[in-house]
N, CA, C and O atoms as a Maestro MAE file, in Angstrom:
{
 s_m_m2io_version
 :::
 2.0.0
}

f_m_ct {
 s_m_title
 :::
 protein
 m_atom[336] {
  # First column is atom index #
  i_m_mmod_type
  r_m_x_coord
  r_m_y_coord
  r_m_z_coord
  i_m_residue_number
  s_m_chain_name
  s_m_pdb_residue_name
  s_m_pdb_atom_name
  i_m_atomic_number
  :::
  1 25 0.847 -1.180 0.000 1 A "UNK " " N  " 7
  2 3 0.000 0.000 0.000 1 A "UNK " " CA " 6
  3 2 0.891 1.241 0.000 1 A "UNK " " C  " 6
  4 15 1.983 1.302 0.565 1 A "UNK " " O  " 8
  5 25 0.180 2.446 -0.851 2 A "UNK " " N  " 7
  6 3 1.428 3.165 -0.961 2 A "UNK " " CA " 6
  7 2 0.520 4.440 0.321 2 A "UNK " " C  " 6
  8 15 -0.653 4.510 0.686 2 A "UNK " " O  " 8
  9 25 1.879 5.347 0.705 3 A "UNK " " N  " 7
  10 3 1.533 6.437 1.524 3 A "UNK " " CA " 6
  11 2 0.136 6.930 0.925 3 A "UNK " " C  " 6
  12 15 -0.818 7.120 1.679 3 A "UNK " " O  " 8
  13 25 0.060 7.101 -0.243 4 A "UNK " " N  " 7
  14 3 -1.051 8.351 -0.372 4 A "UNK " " CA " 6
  15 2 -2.647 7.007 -0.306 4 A "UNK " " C  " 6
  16 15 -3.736 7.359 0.148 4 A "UNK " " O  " 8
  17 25 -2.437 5.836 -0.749 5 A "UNK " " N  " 7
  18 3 -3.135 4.804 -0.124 5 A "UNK " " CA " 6
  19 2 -3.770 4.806 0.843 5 A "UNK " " C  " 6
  20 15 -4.980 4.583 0.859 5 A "UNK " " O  " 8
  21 25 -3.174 5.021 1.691 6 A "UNK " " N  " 7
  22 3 -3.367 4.955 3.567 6 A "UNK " " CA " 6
  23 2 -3.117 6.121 4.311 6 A "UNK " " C  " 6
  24 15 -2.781 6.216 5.492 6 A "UNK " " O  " 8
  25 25 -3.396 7.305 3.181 7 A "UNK " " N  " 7
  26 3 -3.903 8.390 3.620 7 A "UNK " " CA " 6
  27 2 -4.881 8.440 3.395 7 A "UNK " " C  " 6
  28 15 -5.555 8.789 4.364 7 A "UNK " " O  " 8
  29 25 -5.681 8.173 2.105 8 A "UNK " " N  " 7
  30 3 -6.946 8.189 1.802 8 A "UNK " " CA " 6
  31 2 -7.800 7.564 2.627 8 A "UNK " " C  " 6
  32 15 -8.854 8.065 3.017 8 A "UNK " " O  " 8
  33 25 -7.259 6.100 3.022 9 A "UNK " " N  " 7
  34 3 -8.284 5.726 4.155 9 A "UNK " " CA " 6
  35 2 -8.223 6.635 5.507 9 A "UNK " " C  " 6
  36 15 -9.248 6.822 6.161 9 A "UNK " " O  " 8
  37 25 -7.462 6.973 5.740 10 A "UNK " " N  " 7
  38 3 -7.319 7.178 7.059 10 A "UNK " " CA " 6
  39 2 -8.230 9.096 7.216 10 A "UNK " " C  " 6
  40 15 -8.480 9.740 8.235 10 A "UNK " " O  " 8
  41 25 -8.475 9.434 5.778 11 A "UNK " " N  " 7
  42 3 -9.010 10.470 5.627 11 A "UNK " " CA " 6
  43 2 -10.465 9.982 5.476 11 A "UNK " " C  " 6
  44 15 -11.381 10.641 5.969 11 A "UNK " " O  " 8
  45 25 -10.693 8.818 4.792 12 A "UNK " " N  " 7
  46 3 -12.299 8.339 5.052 12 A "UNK " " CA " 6
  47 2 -12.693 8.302 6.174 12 A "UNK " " C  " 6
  48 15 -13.842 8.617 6.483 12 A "UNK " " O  " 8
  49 25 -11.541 7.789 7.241 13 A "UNK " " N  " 7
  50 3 -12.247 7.147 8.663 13 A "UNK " " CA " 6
  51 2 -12.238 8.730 9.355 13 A "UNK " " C  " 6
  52 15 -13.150 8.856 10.172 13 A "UNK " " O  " 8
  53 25 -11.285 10.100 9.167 14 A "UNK " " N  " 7
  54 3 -11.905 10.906 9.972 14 A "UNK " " CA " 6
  55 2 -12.580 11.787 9.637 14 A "UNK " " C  " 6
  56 15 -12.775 12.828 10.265 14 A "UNK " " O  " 8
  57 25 -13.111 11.418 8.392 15 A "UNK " " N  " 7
  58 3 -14.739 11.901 7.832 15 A "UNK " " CA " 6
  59 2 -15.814 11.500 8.014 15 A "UNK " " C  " 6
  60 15 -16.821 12.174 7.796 15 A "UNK " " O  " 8
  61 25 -15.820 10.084 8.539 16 A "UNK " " N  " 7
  62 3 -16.700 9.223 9.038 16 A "UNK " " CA " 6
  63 2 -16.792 9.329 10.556 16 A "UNK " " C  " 6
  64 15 -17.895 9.101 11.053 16 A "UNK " " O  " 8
  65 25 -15.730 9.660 11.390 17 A "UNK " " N  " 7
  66 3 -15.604 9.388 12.683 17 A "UNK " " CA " 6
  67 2 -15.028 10.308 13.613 17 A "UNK " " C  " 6
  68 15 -15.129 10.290 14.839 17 A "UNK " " O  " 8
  69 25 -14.295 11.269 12.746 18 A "UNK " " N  " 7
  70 3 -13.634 12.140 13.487 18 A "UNK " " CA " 6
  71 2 -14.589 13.780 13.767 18 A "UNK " " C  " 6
  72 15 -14.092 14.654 14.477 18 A "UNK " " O  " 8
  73 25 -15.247 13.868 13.444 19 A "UNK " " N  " 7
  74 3 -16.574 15.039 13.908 19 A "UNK " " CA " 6
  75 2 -15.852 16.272 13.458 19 A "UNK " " C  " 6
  76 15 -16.131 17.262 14.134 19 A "UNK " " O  " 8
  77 25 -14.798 16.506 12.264 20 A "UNK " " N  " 7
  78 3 -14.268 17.157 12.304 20 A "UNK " " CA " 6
  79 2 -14.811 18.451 11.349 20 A "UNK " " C  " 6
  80 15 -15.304 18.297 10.232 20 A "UNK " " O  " 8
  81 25 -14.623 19.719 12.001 21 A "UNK " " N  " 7
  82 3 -14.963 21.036 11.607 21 A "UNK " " CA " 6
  83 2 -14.586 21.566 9.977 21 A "UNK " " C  " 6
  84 15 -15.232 22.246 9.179 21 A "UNK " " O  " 8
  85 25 -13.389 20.987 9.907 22 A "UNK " " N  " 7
  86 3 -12.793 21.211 8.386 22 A "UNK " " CA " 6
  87 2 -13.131 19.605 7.646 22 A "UNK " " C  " 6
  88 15 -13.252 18.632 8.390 22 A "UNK " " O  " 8
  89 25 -13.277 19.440 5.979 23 A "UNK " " N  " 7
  90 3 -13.139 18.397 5.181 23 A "UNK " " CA " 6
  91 2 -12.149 18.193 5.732 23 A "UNK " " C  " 6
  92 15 -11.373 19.045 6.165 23 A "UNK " " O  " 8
  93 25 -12.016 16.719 5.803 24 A "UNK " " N  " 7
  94 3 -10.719 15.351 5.783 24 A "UNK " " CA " 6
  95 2 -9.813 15.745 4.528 24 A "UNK " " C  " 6
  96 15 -8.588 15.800 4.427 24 A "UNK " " O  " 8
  97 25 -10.978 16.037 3.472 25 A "UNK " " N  " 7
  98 3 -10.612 15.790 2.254 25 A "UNK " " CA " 6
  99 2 -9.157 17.031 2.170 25 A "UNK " " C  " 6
  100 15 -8.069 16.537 1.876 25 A "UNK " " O  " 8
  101 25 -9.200 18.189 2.367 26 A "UNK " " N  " 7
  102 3 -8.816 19.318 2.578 26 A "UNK " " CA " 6
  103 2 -7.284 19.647 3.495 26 A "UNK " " C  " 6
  104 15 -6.412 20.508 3.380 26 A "UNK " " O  " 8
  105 25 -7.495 18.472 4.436 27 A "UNK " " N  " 7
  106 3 -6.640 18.818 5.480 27 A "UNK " " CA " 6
  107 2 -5.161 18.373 4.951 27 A "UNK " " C  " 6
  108 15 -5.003 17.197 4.622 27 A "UNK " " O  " 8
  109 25 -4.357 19.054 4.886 28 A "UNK " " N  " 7
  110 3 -2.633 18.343 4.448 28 A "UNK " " CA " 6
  111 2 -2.146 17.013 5.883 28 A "UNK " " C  " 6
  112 15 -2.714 17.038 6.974 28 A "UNK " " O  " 8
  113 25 -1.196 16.130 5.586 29 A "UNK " " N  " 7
  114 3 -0.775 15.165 6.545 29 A "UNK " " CA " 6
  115 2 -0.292 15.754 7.564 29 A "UNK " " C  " 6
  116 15 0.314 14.962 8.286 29 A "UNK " " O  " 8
  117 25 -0.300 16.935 7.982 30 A "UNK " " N  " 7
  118 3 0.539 17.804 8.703 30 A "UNK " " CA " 6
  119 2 -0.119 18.428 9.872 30 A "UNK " " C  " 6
  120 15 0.224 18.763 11.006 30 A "UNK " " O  " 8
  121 25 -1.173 18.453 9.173 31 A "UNK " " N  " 7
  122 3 -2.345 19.756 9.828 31 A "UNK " " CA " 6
  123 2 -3.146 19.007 11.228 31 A "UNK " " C  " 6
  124 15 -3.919 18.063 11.066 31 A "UNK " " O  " 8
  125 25 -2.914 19.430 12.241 32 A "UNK " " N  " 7
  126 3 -3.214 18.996 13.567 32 A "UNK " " CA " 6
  127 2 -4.579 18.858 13.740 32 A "UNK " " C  " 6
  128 15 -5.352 19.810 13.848 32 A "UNK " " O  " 8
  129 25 -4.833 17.905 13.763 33 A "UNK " " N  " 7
  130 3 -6.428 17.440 13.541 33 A "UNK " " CA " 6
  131 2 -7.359 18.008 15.149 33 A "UNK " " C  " 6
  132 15 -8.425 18.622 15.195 33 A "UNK " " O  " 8
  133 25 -6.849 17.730 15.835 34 A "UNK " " N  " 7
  134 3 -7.691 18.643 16.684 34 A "UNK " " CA " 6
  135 2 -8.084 19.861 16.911 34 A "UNK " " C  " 6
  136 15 -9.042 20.176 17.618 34 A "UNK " " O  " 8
  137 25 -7.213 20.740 16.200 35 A "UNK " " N  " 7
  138 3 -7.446 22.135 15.966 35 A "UNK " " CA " 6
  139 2 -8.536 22.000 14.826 35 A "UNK " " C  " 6
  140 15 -9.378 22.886 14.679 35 A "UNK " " O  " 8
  141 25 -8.504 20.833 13.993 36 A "UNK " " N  " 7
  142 3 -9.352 21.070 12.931 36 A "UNK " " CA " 6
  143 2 -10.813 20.862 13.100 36 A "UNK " " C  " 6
  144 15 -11.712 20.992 12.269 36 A "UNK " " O  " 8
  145 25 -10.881 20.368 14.865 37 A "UNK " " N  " 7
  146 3 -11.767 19.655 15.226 37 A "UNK " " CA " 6
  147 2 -12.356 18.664 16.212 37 A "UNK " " C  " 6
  148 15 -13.274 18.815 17.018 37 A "UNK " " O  " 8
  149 25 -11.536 17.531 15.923 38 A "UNK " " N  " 7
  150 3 -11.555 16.280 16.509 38 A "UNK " " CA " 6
  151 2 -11.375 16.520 18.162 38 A "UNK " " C  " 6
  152 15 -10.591 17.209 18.815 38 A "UNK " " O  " 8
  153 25 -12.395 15.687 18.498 39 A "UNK " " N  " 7
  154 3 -12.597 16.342 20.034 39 A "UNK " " CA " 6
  155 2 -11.615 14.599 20.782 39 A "UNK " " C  " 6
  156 15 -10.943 13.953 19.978 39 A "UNK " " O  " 8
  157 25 -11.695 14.199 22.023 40 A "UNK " " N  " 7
  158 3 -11.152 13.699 22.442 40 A "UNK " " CA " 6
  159 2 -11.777 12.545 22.372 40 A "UNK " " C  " 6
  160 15 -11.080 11.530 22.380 40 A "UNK " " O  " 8
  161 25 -13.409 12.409 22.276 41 A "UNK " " N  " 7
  162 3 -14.284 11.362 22.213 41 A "UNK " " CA " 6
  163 2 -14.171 10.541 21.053 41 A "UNK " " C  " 6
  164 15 -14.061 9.324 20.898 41 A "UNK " " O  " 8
  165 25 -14.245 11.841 20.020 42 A "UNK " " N  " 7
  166 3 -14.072 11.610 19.128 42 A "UNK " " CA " 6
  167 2 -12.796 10.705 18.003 42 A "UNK " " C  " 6
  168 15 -12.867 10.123 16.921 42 A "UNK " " O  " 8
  169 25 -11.581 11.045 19.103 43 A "UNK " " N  " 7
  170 3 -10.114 10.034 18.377 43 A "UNK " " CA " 6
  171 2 -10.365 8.992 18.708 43 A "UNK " " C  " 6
  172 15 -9.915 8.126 17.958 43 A "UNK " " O  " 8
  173 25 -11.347 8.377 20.204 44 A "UNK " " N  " 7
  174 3 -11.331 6.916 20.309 44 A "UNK " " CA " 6
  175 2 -12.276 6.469 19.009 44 A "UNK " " C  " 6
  176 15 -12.071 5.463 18.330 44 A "UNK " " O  " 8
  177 25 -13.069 7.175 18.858 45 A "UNK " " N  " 7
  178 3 -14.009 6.562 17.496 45 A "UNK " " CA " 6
  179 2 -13.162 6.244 16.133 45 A "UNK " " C  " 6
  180 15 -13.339 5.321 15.338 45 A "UNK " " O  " 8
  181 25 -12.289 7.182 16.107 46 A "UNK " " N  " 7
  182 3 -11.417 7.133 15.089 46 A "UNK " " CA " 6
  183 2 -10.433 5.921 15.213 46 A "UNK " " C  " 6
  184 15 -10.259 5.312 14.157 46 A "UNK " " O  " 8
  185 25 -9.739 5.447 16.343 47 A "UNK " " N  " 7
  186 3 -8.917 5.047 16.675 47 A "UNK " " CA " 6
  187 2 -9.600 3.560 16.058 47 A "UNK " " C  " 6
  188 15 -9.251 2.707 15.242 47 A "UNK " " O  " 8
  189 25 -10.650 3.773 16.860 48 A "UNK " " N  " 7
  190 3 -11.536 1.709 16.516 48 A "UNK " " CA " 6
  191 2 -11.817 1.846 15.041 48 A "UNK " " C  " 6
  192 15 -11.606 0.790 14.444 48 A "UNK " " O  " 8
  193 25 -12.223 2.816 14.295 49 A "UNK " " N  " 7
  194 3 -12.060 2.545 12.907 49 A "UNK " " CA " 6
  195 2 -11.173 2.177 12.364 49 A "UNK " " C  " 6
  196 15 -11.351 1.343 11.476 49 A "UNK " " O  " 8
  197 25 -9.561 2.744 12.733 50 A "UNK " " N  " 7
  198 3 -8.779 2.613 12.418 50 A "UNK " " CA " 6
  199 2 -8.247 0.967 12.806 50 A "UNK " " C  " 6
  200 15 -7.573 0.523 11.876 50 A "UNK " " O  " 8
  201 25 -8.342 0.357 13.521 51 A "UNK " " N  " 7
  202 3 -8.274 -0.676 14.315 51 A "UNK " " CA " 6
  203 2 -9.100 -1.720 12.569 51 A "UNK " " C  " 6
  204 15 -8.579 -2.374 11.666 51 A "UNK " " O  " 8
  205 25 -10.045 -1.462 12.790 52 A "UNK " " N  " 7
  206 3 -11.063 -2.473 11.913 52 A "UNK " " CA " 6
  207 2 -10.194 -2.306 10.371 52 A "UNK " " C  " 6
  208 15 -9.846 -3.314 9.755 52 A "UNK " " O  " 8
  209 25 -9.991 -1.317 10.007 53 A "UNK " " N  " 7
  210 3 -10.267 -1.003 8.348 53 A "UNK " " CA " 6
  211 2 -8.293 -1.182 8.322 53 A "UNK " " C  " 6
  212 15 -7.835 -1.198 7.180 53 A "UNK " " O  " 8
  213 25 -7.187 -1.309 9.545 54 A "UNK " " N  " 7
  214 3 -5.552 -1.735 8.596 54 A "UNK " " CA " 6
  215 2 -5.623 -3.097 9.963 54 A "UNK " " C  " 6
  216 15 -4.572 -3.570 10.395 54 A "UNK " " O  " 8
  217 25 -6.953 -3.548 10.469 55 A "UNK " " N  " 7
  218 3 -6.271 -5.042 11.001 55 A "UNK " " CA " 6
  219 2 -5.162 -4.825 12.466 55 A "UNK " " C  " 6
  220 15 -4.348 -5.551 13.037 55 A "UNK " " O  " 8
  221 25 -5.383 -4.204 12.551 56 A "UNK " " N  " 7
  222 3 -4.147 -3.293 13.619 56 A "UNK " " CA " 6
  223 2 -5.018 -3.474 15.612 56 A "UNK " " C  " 6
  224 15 -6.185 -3.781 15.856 56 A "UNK " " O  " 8
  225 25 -4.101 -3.204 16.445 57 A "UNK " " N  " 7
  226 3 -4.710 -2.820 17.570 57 A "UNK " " CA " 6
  227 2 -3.458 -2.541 18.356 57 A "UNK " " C  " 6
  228 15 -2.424 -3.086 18.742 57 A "UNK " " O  " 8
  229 25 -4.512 -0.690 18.401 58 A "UNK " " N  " 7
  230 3 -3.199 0.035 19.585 58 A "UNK " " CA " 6
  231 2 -2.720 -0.195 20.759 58 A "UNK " " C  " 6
  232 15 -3.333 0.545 21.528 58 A "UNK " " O  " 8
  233 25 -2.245 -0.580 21.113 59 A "UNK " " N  " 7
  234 3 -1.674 -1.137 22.616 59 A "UNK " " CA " 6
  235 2 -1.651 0.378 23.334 59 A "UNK " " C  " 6
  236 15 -1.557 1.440 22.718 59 A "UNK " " O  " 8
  237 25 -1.756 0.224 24.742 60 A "UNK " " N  " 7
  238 3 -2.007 1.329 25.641 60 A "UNK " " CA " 6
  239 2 -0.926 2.441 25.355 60 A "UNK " " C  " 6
  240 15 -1.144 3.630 25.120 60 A "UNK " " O  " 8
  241 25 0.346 1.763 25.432 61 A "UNK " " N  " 7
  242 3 1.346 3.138 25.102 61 A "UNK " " CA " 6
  243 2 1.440 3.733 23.953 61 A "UNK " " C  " 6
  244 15 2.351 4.384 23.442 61 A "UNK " " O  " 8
  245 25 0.101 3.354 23.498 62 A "UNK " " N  " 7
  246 3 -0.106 4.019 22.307 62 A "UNK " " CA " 6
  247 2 -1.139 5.285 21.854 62 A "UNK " " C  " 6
  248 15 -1.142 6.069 20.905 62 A "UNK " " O  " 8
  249 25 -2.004 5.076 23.014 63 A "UNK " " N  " 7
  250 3 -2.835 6.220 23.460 63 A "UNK " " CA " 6
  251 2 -2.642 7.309 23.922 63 A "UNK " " C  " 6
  252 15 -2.976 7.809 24.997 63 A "UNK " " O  " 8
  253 25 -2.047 7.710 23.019 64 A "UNK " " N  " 7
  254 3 -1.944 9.223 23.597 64 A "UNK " " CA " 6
  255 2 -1.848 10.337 21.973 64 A "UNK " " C  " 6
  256 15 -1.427 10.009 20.863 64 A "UNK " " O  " 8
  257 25 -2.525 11.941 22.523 65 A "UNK " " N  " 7
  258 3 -2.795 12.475 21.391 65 A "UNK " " CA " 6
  259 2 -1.641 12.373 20.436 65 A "UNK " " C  " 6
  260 15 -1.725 12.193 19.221 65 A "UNK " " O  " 8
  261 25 -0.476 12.521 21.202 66 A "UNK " " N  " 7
  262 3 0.364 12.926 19.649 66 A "UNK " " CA " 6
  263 2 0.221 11.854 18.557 66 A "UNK " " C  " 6
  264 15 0.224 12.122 17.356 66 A "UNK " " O  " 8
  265 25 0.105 10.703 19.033 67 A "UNK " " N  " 7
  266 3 -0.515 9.809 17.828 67 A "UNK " " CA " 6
  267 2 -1.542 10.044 17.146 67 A "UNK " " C  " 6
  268 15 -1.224 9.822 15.978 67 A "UNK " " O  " 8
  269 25 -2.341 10.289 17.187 68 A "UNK " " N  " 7
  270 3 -3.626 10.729 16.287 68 A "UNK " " CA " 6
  271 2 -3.958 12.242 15.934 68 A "UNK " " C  " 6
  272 15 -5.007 12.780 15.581 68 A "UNK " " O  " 8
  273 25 -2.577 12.766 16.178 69 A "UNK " " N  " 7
  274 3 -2.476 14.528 16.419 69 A "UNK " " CA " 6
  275 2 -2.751 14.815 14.546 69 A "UNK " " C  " 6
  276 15 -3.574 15.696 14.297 69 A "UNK " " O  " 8
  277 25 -2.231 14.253 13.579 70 A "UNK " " N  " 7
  278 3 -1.994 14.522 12.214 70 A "UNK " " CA " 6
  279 2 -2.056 13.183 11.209 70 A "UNK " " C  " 6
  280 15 -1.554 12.103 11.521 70 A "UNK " " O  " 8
  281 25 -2.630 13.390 10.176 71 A "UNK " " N  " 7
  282 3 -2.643 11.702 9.395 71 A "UNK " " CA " 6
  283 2 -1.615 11.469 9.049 71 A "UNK " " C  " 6
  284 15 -1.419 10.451 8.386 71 A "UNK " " O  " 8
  285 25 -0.480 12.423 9.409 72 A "UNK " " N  " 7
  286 3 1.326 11.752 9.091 72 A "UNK " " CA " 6
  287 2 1.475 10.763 10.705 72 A "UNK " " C  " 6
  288 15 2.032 9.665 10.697 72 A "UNK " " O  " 8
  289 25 1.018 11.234 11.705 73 A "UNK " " N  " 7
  290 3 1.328 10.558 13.086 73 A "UNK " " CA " 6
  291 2 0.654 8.814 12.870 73 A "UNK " " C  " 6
  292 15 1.117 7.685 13.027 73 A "UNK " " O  " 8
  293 25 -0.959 9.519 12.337 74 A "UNK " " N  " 7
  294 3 -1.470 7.950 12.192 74 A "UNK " " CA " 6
  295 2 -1.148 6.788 11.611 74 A "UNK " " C  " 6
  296 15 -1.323 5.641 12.023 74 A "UNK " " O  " 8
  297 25 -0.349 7.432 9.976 75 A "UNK " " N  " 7
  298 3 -0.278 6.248 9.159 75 A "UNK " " CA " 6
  299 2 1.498 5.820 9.879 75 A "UNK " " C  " 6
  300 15 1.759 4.623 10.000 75 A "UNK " " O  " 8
  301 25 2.128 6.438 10.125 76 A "UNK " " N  " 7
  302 3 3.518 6.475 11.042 76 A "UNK " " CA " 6
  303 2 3.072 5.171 12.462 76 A "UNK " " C  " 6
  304 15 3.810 4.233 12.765 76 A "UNK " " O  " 8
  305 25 1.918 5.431 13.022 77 A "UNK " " N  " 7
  306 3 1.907 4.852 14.323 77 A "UNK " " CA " 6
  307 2 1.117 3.124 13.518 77 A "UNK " " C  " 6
  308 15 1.339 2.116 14.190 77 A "UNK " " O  " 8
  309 25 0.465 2.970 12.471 78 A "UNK " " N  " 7
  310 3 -0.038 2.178 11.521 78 A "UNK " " CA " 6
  311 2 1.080 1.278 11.157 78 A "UNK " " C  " 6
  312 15 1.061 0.066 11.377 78 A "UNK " " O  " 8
  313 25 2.437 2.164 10.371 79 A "UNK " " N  " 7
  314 3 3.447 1.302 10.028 79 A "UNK " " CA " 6
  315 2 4.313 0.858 11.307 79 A "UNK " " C  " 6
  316 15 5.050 -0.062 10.952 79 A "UNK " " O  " 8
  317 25 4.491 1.160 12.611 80 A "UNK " " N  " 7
  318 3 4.857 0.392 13.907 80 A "UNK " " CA " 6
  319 2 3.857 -0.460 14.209 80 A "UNK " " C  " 6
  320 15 4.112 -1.370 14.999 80 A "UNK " " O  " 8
  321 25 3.303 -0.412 13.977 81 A "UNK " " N  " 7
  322 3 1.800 -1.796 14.117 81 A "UNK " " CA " 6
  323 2 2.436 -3.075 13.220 81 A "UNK " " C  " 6
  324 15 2.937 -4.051 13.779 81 A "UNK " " O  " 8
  325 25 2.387 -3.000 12.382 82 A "UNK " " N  " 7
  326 3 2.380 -3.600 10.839 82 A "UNK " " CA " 6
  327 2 4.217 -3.893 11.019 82 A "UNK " " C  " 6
  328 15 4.645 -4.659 10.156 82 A "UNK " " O  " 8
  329 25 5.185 -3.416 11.933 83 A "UNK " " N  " 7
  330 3 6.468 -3.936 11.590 83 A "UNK " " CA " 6
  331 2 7.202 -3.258 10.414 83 A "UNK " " C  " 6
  332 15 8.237 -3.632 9.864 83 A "UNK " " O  " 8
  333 25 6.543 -2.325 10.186 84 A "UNK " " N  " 7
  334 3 7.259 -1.703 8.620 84 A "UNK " " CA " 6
  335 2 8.453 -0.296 9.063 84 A "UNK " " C  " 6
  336 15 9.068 0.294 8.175 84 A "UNK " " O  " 8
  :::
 }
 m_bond[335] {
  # First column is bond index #
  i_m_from
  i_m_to
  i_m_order
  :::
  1 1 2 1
  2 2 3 1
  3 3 4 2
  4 3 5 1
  5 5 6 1
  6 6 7 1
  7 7 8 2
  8 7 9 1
  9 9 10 1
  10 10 11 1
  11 11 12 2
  12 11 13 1
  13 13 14 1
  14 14 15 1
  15 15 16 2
  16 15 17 1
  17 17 18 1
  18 18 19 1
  19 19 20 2
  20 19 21 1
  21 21 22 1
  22 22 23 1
  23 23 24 2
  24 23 25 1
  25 25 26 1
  26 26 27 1
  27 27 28 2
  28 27 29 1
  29 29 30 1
  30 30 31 1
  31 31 32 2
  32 31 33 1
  33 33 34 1
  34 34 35 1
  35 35 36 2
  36 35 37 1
  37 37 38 1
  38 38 39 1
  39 39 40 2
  40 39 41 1
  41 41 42 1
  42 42 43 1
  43 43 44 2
  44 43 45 1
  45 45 46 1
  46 46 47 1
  47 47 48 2
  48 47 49 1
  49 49 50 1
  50 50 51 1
  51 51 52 2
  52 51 53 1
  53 53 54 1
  54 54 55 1
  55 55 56 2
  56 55 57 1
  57 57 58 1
  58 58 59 1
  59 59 60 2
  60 59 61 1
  61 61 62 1
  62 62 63 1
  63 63 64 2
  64 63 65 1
  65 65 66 1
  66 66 67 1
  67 67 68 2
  68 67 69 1
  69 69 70 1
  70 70 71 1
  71 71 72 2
  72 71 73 1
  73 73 74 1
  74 74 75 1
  75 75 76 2
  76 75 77 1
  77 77 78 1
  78 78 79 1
  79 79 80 2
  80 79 81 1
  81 81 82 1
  82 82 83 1
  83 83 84 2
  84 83 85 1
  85 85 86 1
  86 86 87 1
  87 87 88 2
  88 87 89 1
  89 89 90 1
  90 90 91 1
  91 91 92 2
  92 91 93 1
  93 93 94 1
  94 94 95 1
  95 95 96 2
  96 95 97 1
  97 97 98 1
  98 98 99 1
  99 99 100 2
  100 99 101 1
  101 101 102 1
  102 102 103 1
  103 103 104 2
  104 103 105 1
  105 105 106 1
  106 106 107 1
  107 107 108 2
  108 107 109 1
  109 109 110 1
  110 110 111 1
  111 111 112 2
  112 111 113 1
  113 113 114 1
  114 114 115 1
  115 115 116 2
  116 115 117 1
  117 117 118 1
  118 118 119 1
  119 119 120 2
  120 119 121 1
  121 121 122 1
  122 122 123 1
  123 123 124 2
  124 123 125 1
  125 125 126 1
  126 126 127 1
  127 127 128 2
  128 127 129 1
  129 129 130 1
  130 130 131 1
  131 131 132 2
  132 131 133 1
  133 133 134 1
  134 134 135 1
  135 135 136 2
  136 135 137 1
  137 137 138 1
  138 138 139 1
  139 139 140 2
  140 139 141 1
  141 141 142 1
  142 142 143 1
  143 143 144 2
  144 143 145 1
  145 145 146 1
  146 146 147 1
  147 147 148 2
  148 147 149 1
  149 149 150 1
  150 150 151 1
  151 151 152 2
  152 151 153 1
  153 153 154 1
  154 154 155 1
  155 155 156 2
  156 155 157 1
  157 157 158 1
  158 158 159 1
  159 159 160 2
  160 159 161 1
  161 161 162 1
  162 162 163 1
  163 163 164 2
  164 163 165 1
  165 165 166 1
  166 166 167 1
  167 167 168 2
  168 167 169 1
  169 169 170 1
  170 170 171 1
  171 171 172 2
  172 171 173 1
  173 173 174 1
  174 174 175 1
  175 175 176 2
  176 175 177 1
  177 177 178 1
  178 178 179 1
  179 179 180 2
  180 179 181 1
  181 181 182 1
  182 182 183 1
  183 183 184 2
  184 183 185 1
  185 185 186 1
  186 186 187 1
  187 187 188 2
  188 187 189 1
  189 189 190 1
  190 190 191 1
  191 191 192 2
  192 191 193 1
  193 193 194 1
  194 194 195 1
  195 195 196 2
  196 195 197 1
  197 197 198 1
  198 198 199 1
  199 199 200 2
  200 199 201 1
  201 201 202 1
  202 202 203 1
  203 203 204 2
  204 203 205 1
  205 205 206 1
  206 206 207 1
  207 207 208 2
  208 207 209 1
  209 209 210 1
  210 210 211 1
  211 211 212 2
  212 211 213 1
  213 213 214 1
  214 214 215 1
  215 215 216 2
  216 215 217 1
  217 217 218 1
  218 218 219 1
  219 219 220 2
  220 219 221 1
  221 221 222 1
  222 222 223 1
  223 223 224 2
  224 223 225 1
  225 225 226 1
  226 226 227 1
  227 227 228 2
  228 227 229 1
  229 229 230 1
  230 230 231 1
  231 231 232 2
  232 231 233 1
  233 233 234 1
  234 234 235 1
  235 235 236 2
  236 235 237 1
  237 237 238 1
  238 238 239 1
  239 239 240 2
  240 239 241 1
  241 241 242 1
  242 242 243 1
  243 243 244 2
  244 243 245 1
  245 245 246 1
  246 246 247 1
  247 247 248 2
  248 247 249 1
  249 249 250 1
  250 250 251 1
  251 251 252 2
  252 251 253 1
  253 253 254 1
  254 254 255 1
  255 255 256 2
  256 255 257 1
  257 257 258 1
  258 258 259 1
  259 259 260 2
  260 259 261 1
  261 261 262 1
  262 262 263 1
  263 263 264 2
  264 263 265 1
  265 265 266 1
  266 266 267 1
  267 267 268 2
  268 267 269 1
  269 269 270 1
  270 270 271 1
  271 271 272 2
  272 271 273 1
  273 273 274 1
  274 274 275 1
  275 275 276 2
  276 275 277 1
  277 277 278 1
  278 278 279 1
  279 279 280 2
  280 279 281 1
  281 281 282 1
  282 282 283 1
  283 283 284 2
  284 283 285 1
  285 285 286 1
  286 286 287 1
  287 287 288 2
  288 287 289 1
  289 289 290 1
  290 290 291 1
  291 291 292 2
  292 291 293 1
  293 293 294 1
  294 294 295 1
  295 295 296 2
  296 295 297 1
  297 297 298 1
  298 298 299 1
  299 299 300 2
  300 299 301 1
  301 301 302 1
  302 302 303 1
  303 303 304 2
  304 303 305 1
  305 305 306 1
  306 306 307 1
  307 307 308 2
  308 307 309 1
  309 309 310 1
  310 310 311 1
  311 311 312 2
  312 311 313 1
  313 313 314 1
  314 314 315 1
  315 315 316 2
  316 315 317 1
  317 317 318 1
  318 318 319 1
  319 319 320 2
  320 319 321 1
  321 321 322 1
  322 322 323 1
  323 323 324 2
  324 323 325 1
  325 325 326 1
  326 326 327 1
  327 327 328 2
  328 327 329 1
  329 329 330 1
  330 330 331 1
  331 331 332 2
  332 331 333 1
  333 333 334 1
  334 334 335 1
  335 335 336 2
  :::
 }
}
């Protein structure tokens, strides 16, 4: 799967899940998703999507915002899942 691959999903799931104020579609890999929006309730929703749709499951020291801060952190914390 290439980067822009598993950005796209990961931009479906916080269009679907992330309650966010700005388009997914819109946001660069960079752009701090909670400023854009995403409330705190809201990253666990994201998080279990994310969980279902790359096969993955975050282990506790993995919970924390800076991981789900930007879709560069997510697909980054995705490829330590995955061994890549």
């Amino acid at each position: 799967m290439t980067d822009s691959d598993r950005a796209a999903r990961i931009r479906r799931i916080l269009k679907d899940h992330g309650r966010l104020s700005a388009d997914a579609e819109g946001l660069t890999t960079e752009q701090d998703l909670y400023q854009a929006g995403m409330t705190s309730h809201a990253s666990v929703n994201v998080m279990l999507a994310l969980e279902g749709e790359f096969e993955v499951e975050f282990p506790d020291h993995m919970l924390k915002r800076n991981v789900f801060n930007t879709i560069s952190s997510i697909s980054a914390a995705i490829d330590d899942l995955n061994g890549n």
